[in-house]
C-alpha positions as CSV (number, residue, x, y, z in Angstrom):
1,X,8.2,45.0,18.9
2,X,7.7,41.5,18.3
3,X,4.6,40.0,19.0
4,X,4.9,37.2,21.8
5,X,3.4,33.5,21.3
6,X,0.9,33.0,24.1
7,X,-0.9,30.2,23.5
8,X,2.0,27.7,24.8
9,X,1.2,29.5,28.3
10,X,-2.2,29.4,27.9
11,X,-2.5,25.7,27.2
12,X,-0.1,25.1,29.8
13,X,-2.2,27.1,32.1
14,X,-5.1,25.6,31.4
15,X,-3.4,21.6,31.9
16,X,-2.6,23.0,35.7
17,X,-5.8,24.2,36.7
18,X,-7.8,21.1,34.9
19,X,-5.3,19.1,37.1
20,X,-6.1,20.6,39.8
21,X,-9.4,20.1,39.5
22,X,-9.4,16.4,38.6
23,X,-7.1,16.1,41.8
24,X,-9.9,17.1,44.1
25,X,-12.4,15.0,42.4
26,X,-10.1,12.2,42.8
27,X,-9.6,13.3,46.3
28,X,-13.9,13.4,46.7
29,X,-13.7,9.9,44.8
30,X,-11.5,8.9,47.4
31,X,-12.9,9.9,50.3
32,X,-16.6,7.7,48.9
33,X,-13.8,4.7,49.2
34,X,-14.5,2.8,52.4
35,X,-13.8,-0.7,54.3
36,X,-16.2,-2.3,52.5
37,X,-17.1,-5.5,54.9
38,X,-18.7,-9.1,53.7
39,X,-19.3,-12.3,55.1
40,X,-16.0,-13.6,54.4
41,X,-13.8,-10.7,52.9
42,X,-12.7,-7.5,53.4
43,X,-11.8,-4.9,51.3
44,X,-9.4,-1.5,51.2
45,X,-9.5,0.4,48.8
46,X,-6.9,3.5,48.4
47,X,-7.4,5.9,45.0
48,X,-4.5,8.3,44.2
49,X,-3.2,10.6,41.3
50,X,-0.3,10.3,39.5
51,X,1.7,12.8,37.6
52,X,0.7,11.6,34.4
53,X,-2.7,11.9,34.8
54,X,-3.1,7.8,35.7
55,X,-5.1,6.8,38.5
56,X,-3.8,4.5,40.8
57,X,-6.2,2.1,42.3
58,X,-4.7,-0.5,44.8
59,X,-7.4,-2.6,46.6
60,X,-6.1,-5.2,49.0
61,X,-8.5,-8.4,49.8
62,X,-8.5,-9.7,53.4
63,X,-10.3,-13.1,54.0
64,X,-11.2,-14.7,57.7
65,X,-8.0,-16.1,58.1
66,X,-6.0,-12.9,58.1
67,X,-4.8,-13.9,54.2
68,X,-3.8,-11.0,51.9
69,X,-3.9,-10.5,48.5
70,X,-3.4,-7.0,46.9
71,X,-4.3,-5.6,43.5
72,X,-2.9,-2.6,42.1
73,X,-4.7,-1.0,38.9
74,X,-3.4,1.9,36.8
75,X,-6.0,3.5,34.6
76,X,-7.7,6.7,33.2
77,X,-11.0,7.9,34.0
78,X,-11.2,9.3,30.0
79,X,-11.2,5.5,29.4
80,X,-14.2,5.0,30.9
81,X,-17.5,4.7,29.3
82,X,-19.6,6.8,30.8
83,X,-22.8,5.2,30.3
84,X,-21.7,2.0,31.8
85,X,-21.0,3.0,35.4
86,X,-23.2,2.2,37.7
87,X,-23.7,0.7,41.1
88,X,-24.3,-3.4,41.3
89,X,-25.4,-5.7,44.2
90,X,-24.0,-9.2,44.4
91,X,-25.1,-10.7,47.0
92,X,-23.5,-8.9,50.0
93,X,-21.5,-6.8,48.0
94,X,-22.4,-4.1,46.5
95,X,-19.7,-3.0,43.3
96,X,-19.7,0.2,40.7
97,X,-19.0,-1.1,37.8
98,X,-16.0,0.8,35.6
99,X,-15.8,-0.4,31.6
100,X,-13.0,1.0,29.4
101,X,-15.1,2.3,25.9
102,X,-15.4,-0.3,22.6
103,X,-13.8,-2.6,25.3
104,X,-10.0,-2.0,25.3
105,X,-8.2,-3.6,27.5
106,X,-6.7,-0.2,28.7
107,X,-6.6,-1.0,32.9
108,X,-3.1,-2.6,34.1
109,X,-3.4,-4.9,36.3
110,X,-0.6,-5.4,38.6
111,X,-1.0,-8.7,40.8
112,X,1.1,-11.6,42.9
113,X,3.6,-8.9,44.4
114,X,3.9,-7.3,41.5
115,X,5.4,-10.5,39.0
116,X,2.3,-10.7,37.1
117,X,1.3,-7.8,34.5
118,X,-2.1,-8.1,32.5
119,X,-4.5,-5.7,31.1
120,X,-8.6,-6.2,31.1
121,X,-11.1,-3.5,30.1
122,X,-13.3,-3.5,33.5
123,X,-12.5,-2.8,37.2
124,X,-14.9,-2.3,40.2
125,X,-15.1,0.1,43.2
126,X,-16.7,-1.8,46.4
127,X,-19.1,0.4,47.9
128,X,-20.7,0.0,51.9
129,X,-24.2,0.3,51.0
130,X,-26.5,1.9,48.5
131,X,-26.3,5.3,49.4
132,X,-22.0,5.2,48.9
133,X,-22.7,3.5,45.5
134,X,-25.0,5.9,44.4
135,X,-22.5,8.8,45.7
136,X,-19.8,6.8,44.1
137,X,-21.5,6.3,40.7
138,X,-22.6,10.5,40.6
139,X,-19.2,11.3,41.2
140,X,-17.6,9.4,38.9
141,X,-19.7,10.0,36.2
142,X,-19.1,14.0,37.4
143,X,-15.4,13.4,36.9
144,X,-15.2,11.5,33.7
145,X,-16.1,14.9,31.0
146,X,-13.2,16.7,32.8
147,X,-10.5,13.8,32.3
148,X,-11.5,13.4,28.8
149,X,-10.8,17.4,28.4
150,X,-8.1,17.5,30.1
151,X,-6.4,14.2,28.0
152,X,-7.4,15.9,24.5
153,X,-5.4,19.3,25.3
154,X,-2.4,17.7,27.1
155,X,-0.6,17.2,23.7
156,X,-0.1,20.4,22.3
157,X,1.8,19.5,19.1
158,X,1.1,21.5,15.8
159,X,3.0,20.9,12.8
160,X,4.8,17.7,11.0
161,X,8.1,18.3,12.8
162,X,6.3,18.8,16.3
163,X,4.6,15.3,15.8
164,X,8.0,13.6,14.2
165,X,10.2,15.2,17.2
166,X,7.5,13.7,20.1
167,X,7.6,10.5,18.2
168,X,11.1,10.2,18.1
169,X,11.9,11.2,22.0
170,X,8.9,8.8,22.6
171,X,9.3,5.6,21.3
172,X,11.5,3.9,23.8
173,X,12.7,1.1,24.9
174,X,10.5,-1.4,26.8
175,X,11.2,-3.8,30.2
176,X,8.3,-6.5,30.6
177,X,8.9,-9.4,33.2
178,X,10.3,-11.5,31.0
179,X,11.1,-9.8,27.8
180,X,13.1,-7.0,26.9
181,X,12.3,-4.9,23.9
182,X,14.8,-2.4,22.6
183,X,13.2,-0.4,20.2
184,X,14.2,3.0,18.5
185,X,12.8,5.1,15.8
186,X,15.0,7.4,12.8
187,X,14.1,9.5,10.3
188,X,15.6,9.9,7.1
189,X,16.3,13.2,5.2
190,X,15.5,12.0,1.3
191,X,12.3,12.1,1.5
192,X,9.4,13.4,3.9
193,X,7.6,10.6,6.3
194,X,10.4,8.5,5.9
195,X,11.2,6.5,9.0
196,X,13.3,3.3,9.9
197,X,12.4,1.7,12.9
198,X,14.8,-0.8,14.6
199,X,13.6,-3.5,17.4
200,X,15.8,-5.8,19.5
201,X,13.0,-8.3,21.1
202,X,15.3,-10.4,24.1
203,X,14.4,-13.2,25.7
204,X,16.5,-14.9,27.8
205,X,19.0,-15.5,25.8
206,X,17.3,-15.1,22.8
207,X,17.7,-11.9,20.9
208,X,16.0,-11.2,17.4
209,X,16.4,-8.3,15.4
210,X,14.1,-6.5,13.6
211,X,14.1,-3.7,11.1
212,X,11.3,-1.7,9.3
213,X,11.5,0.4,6.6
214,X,8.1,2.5,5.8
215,X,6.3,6.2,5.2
216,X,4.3,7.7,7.4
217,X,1.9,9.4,4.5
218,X,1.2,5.9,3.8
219,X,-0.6,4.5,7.1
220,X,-4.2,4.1,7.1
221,X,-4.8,6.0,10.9
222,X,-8.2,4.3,10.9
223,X,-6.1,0.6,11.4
224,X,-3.7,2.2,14.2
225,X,-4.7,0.5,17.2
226,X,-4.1,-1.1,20.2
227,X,-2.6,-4.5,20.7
228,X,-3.0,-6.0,23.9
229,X,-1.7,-9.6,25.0
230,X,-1.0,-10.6,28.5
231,X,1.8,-8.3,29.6
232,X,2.3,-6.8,26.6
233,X,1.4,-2.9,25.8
234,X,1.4,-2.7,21.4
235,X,0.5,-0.3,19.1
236,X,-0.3,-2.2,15.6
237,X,-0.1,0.6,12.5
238,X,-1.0,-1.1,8.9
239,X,-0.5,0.6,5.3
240,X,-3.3,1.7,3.6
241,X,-5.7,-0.8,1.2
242,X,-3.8,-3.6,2.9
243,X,-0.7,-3.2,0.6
244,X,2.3,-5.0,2.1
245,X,4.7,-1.4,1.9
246,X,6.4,-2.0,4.9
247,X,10.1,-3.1,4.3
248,X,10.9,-6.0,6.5
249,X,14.5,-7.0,7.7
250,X,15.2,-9.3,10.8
251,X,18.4,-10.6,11.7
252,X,20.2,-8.7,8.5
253,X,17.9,-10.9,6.1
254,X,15.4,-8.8,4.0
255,X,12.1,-11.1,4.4
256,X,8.7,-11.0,2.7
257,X,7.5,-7.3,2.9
258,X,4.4,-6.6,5.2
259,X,1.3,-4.7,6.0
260,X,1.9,-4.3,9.3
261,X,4.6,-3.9,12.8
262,X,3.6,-3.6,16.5
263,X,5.6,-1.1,18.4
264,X,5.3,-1.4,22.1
265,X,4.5,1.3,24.8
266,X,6.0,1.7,28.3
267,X,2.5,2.7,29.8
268,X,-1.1,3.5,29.0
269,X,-0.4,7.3,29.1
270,X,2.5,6.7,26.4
271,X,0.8,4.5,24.6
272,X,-2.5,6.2,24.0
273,X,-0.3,9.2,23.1
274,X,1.7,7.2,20.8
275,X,-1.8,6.3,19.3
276,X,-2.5,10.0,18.8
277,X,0.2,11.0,17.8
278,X,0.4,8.6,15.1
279,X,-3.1,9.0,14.0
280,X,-2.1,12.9,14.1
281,X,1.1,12.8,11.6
282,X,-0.6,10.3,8.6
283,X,-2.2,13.5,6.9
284,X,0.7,16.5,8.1
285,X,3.2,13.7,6.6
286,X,1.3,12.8,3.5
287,X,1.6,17.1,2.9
288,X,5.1,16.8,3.3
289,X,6.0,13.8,1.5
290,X,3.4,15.3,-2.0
291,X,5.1,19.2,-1.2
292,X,8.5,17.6,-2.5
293,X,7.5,15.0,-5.2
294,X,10.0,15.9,-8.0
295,X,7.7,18.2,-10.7
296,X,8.7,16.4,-13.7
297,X,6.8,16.5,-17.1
298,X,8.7,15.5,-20.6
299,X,8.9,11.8,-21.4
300,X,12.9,12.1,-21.3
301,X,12.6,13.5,-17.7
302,X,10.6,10.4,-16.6
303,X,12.7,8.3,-18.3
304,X,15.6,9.6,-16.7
305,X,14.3,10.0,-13.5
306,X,13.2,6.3,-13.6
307,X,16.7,4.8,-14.6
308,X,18.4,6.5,-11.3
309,X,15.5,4.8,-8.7
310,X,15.7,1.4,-10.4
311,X,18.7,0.8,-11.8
312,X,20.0,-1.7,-8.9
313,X,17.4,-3.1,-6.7
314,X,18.2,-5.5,-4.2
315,X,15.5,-8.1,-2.7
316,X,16.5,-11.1,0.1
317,X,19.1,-13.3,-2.5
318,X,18.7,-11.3,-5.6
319,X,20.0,-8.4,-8.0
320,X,18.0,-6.7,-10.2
321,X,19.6,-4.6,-12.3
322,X,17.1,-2.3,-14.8
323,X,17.2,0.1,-17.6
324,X,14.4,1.7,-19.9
325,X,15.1,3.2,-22.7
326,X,13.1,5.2,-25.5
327,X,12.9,4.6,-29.3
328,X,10.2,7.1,-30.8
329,X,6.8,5.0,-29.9
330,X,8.6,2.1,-28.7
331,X,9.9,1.8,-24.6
332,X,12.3,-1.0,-24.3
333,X,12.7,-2.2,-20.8
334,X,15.8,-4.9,-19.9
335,X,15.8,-6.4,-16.6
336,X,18.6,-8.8,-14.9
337,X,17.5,-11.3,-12.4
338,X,20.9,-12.1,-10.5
339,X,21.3,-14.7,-7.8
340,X,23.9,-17.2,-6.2
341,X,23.2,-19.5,-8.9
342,X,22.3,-18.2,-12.5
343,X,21.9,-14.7,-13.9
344,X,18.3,-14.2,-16.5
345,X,18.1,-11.6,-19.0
346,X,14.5,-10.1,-19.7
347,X,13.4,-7.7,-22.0
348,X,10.1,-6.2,-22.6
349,X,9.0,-3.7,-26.0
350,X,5.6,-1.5,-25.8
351,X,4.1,1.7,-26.7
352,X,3.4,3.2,-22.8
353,X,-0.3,4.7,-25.2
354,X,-1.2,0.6,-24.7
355,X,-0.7,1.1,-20.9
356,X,-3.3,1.8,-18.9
357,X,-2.8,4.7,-16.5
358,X,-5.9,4.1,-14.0
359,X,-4.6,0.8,-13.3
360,X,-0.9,1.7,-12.8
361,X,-0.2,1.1,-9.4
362,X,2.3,-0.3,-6.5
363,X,2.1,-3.3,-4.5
364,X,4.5,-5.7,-3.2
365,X,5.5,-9.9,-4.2
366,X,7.1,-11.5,-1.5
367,X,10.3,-9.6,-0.9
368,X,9.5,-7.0,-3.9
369,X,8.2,-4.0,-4.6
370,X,7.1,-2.6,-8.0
371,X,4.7,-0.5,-9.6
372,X,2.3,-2.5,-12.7
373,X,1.9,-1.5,-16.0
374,X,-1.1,-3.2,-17.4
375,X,-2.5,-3.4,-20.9
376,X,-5.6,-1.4,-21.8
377,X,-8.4,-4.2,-21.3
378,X,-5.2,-6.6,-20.4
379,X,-4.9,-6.8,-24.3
380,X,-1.6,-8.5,-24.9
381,X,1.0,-5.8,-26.4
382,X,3.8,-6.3,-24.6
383,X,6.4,-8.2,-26.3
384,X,8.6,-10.3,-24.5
385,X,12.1,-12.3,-24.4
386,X,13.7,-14.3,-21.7
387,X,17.5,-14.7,-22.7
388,X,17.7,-13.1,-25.9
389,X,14.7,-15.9,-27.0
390,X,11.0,-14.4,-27.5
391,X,7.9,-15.2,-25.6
392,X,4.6,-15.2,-25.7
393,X,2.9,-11.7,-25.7
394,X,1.7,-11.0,-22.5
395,X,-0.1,-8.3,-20.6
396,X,1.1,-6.1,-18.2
397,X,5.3,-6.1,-16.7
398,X,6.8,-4.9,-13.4
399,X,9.2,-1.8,-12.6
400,X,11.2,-2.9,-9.2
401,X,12.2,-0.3,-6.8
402,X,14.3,0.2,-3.5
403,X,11.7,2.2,-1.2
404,X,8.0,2.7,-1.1
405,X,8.8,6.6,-1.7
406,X,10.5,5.9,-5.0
407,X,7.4,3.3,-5.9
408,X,4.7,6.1,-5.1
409,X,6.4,8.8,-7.2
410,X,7.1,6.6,-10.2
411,X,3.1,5.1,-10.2
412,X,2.4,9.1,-10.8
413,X,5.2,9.4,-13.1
414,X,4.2,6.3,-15.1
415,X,0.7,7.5,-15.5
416,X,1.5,11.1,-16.7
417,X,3.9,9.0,-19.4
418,X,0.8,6.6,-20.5
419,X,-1.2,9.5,-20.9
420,X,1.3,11.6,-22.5
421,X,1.9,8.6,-25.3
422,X,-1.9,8.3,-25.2
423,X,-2.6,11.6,-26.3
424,X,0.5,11.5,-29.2
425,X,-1.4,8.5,-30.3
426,X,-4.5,10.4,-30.6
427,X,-2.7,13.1,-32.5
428,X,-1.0,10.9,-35.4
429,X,-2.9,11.0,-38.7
430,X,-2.6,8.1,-41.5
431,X,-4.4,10.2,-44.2
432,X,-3.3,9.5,-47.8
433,X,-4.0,11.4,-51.1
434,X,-4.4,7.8,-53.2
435,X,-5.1,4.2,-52.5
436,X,-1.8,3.3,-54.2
437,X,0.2,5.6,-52.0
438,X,-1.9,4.2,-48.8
439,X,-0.9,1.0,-50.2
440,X,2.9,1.7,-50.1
441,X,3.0,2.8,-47.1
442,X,1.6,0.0,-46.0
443,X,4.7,-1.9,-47.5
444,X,7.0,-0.1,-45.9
445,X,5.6,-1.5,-42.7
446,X,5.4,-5.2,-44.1
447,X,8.8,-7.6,-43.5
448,X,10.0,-11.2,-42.7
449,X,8.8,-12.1,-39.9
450,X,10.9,-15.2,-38.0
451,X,9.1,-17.0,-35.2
452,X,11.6,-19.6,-34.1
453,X,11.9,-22.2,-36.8
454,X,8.6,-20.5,-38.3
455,X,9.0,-17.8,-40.6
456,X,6.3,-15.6,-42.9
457,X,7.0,-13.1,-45.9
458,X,4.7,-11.0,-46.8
459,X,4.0,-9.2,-49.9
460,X,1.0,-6.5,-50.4
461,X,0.2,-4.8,-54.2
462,X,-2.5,-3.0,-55.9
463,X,-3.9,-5.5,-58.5
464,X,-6.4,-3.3,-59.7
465,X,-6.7,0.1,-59.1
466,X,-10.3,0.7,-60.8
467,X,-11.6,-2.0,-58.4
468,X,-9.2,-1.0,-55.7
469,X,-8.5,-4.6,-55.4
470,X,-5.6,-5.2,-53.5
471,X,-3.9,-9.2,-53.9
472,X,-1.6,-10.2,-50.2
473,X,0.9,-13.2,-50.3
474,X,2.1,-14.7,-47.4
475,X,4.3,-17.3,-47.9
476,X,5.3,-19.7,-44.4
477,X,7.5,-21.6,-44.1
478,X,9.7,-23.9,-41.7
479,X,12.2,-26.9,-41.8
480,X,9.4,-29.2,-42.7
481,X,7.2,-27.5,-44.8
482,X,6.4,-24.4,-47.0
483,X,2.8,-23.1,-48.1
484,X,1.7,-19.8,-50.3
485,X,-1.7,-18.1,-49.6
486,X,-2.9,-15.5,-51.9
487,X,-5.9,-13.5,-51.0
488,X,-7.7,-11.2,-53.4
489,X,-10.3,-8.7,-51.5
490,X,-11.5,-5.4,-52.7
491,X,-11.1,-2.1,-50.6
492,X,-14.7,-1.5,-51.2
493,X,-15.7,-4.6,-49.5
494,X,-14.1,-3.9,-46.0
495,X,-15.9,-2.9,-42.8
496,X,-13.7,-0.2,-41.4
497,X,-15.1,-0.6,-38.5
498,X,-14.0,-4.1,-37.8
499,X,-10.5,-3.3,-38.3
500,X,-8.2,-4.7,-35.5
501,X,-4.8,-6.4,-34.3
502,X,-4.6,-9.9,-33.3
503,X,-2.2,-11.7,-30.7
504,X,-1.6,-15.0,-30.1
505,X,1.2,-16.5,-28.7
506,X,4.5,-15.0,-30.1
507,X,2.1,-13.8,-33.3
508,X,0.7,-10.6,-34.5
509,X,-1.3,-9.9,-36.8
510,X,-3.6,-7.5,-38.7
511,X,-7.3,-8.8,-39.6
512,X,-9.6,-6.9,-42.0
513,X,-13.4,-8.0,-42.0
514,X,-16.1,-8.1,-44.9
515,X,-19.1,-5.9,-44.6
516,X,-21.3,-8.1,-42.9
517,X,-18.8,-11.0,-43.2
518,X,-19.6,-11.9,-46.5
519,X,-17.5,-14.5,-48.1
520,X,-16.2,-11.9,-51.0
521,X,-12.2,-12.7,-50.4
522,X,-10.4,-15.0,-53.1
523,X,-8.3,-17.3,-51.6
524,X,-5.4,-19.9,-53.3
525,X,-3.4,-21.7,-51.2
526,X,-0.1,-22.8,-53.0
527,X,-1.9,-21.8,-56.5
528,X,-5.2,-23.8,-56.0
529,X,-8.3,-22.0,-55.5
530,X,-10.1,-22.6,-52.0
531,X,-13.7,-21.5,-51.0
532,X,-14.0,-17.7,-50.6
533,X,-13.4,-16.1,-47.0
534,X,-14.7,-13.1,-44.9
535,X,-11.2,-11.7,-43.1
536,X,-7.8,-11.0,-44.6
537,X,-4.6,-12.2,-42.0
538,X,-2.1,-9.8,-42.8
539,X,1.2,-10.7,-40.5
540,X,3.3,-8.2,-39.0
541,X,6.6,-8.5,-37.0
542,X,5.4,-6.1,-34.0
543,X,2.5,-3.9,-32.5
544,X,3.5,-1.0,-34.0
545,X,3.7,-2.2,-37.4
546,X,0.1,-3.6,-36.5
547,X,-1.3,-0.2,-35.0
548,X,0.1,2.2,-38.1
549,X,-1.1,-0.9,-40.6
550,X,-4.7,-0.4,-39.3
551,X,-4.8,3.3,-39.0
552,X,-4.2,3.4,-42.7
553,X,-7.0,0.7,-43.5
554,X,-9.1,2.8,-41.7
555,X,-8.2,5.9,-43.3
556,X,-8.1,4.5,-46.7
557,X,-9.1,6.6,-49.6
């Protein structure tokens, strides 16, 4: 026999007797609500329970001349601070004072026959004399821990779905006195926490249309909050860290993406559920959305993986169309900026072991979205053309994507593939049996290099192999001018240790150091000798070149 579910009863059970209950404190509360008489007004006060656990509070002003003027509030009684009711004389009138806690503005006030809508965070009962206010205050502050309990267990939603259905049903559209907001949220099935959420704002006849595009998993439920202005009922939810995630779209133009959207509730009940609801779902959806990341772990996988999700990405007036592609040690990335007016080619090489996976991360610029790849100590190894022409070395480049989901996945992605390339770095040995067969490795590395008009050759040999004396040539040369530089330098006179490669510009380069930068290196420039030197510029056509250049310096024998 199967077992039968009773704690849907039971909490239901519990909501009617707890309303009961509030109903005859509100019917005590009531009762402690008199005619309350001054010099020149008075006052009528009628308290009453409403379905959804609101109080209604209408008080109705009478002055000498037989003028009335009635004031309807709608409120909760688990709004209230606790500590801040009590009974105040004003001159003839004596008040008990109601605040709303941390000072939300979470009272309705309906005025002027019902045309005028505002919200305020304070309201006051009118009491006859001391001895009602005192019985007014007690049996408020009696009635305040039993509307708080009974507003924490009148959602009883579990799981992710529960929370997403309620949300869904809940979010609806809104009629103000003189603006109508159509509003209406949608889920999508590719990914968990995925939500669209559409809003028509109308006034008069004005209409604007607004889309958002965003993830649940990555609100921040700390900044969900109320936003309160004049008539107007809004929720405010913001991404986490302040990173503008949210996809914006008004009017069927992508803008600039944001950090933020206001959704609007149709009453305080609704909108304090809204806010719990929301606060609620940020951790169930951020367990949905990680429970089906794509487990992916070669290089080739991430590759491939990557090339689907940013292949075409379109912003507000662009195209960007992207590939990567791998070449043992090398990643060569080619991006295509396409608008109305040109199309620019760009095109970036680097060894993802330069990258640095703690800093690999999303953000947004404007109406983009991409994930960073920064240099190690923003060193710059990335080499770089615009239109077929190179560039300066530079620092870090940008991956573009469609949706925040694909962004988030591929920052994790990206780091598992510096870290994999990090760690095949790590592994690679330059050990050689001989200085001579160090050396022609070395060669095989060493080749024109063309800069533009500039251009270098460069030529290693073993001069001496007692000595280990090793001679480098580098001859430059462009359409004005041509110059040889010969350096002599002994193996034995290197500091290992200050072994590294140099950018500048469109230029690499290897540098070897003296021990203690002593001026021991020969130098002739076009055949004539010059004053001896501490470093040896050997120049190399890319990083890799550089990096397997240095690993056999420094692994000489």
């Amino acid at each position: 026999m199967k077992s039968i579910n009773t704690l849907p009863f039971l909490l239901f059970s519990f909501q009617l007797i707890a309303q009961s209950n509030l109903s005859i404190q509100v019917d005590q509360i009531q009762d402690l609500l008199n005619t309350v008489e001054t010099g020149k007004l008075t006052f009528r006060q009628h308290l009453k329970l409403s379905s959804d656990g609101l109080l209604t509070y209408t008080l109705q002003q009478e002055d000498l001349k037989g003028k009335n003027n009635e004031t309807i509030y709608h409120f909760s009684f688990s709004d209230i601070d606790i500590n801040t009711v009590r009974s105040i004389t004003h001159k003839d009138l004596i008040k008990v004072q109601l605040l709303v806690a941390s000072k939300q503005k979470l009272i309705q006030v309906i005025s002027n026959g019902g045309d005028q809508i505002t919200y305020t965070n304070e309201l006051s009962f009118y009491a006859k004399n001391s001895n009602n206010g005192n019985d007014l205050e007690n049996a408020i502050k009696t009635l305040i821990p039993h509307a708080i309990t009974l507003e924490e267990k009148r959602l009883s939603l579990t799981s992710y779905e529960d929370h997403l259905k309620w949300l869904l049903e809940n979010i609806t559209d809104i009629e103000l006195p003189n603006k109508q907001v159509v509003q209406k949220l949608e889920t999508d099935s590719k990914y968990k926490g995925h939500l669209t959420f559409n809003q028509s704002i109308n006034i008069k006849n004005k209409s604007t249309s607004k889309l958002y595009k965003f993830n649940l998993a990555t609100l921040n439920p700390n900044a969900i909050e109320f936003k309160i202005s004049g008539n107007e009922l809004g929720i405010s939810i913001a991404i986490r860290r302040g990173i503008k995630g949210i996809k914006h779209i008004e009017n069927g133009v992508q803008k600039n993406y944001t950090n933020t959207l206001k959704l609007y509730a149709r009453s305080i009940t609704n909108g304090k559920d809204l806010l719990k609801v929301l606060k609620a779902i940020i951790p169930l959806a951020e367990k949905a959305f990680n429970k089906h990341k794509p487990k992916i772990t070669s290089a080739p996988e991430i590759i491939s993986f990557l090339n689907k999700n940013v292949s075409v990405i379109n912003t507000g007036e662009e195209t960007l169309t992207q590939s990567l592609s791998l070449n043992k040690n090398v990643t060569t990335y080619q991006l295509v900026e396409t608008d109305p007016d040109k199309s620019t080619e760009y095109e970036y090489r680097f060894n993802f072991a330069d990258i640095n996976a703690n800093n690999i991360d999303y953000g947004t610029d404007k109406d983009r979205l991409f994930v960073i790849l920064p240099a190690k100590k923003l060193v710059k190894f990335i080499k770089y053309y615009r239109d077929n022409e190179i560039q300066n070395y530079i620092n870090s480049t940008k991956l573009y994507f469609n949706t925040i989901e694909d962004a988030i996945i591929a920052k994790k992605l990206l780091q598992d593939l510096a870290k994999l390339f990090e760690d095949n770095l790590s592994a690679q040995t330059h050990k050689s049996d001989s200085v001579n067969a160090s050396v022609l490795e070395i060669k095989k590395h060493l080749s024109k290099v063309s800069i533009g008009e500039d251009s270098y050759d460069v030529f290693l040999e073993l001069k001496d192999s007692k000595t280990n004396t090793l001679k480098l040539t580098t001859v430059f040369s462009n359409l004005k001018k041509s110059k040889e530089t010969v350096l002599e330098f002994s193996l034995k006179d290197i500091n290992d240790k200050n072994i590294e490669i140099v950018v500048s510009g469109k230029r690499v380069w290897v540098e070897l150091h003296t021990k203690y930068l002593e001026k021991v290196i020969k130098v002739y420039v076009n055949g004539q000798i010059k004053p001896y030197a501490y470093k040896v510029v050997m120049e190399v056509k890319d990083i890799e070149s550089a990096r397997t250049i240095t690993a056999i310096f420094k692994n000489i024998k």
